[in-house]
C-alpha atoms as one frame of an Amber mdcrd trajectory, in Angstrom:
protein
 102.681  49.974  54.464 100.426  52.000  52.122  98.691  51.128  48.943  96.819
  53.006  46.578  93.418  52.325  44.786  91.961  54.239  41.725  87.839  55.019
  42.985  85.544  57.525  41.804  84.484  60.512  42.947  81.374  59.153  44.180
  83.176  56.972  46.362  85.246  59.883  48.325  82.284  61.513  48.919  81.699
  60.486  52.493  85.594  61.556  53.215  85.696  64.639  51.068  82.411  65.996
  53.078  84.249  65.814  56.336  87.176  67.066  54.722  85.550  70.121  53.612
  84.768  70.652  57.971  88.425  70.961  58.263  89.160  74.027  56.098  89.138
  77.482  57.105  87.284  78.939  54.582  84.835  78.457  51.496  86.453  76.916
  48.767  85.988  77.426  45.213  82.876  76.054  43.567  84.259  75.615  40.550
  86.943  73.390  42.225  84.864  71.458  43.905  82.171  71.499  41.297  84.298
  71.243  37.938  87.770  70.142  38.412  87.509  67.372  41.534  84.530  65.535
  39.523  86.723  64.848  36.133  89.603  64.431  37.923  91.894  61.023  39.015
  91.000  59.906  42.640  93.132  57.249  44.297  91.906  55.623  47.926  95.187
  55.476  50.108  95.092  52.349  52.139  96.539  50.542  54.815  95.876  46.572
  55.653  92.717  47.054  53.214  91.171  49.802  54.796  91.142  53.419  53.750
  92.603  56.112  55.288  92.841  58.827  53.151  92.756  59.696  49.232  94.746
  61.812  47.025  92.898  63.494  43.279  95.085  64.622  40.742  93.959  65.922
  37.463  95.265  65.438  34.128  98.275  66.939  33.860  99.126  64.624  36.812
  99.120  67.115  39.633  98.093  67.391  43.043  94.503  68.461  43.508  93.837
  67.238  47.430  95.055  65.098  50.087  92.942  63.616  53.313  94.695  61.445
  55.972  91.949  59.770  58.019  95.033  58.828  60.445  97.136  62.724  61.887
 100.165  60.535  62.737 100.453  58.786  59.066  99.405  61.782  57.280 102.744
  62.447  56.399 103.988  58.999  55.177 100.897  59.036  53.395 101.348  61.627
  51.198 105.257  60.794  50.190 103.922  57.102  49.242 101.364  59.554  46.948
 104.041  62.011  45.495 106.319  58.771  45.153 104.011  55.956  43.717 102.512
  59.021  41.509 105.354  60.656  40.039 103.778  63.766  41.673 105.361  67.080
  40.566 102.996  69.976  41.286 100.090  70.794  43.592  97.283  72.913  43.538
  95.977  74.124  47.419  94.205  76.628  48.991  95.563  78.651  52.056  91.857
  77.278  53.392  93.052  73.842  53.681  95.408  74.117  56.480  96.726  70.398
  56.720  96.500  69.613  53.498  99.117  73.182  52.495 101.223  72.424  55.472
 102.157  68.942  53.675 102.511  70.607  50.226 104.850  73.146  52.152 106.959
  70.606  53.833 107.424  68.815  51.047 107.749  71.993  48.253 110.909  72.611
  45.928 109.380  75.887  44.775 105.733  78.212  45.745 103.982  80.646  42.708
 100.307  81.868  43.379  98.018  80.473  40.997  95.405  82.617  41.659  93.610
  84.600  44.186  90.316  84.234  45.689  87.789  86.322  47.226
């Protein structure tokens, strides 16, 4: 059913900016400016066509997830945590779908940090 597809960060640009309209508050800019650039950005697709992406960084763990697609967003990101050996996440209590996969899906929580 899915498929994934290394791209670049260039490439998710046009799905990460209307990401970035669904969260609830201002992200880090060093997230979005340092760690999402260097970091390893796989298109998630279905019959050749995109519908969402998951970016991991080098230690292998979770950095984002976008489903285009509300009723495959959770298939979607099993295939991811399955296909990628996916062991940790990283996300913001701003990104409200994205957090309420990592949350169904969690074995364990710790706070990373805080932001204000």
């Amino acid at each position: 059913m899915f498929a994934l597809q290394s791209v670049s960060f260039q490439q998710l640009k046009p799905l990460r900016k209307a990401y970035l309209k669904t969260i609830t508050a201002p992200l880090d800019g060093m997230r979005e400016d340092a760690f999402f650039p260097v970091a390893a950005h796989y298109a998630v697709l279905t019959d050749g066509r995109t519908v969402g992406y998951c970016s991991l960084n080098q230690e292998n763990a979770l950095l984002g997830f976008q489903s285009v697609s509300d009723d495959a967003a959770s298939a979607a990101f099993v295939y991811c945590l399955r296909k990628l050996q996916i062991k940790t996440a990283y996300v913001s209590t701003a990104e409200p779908i994205y957090h309420s996969l990592c949350m169904d899906y969690q074995t364990s929580v710790r706070v990373n940090a805080i932001m204000y």
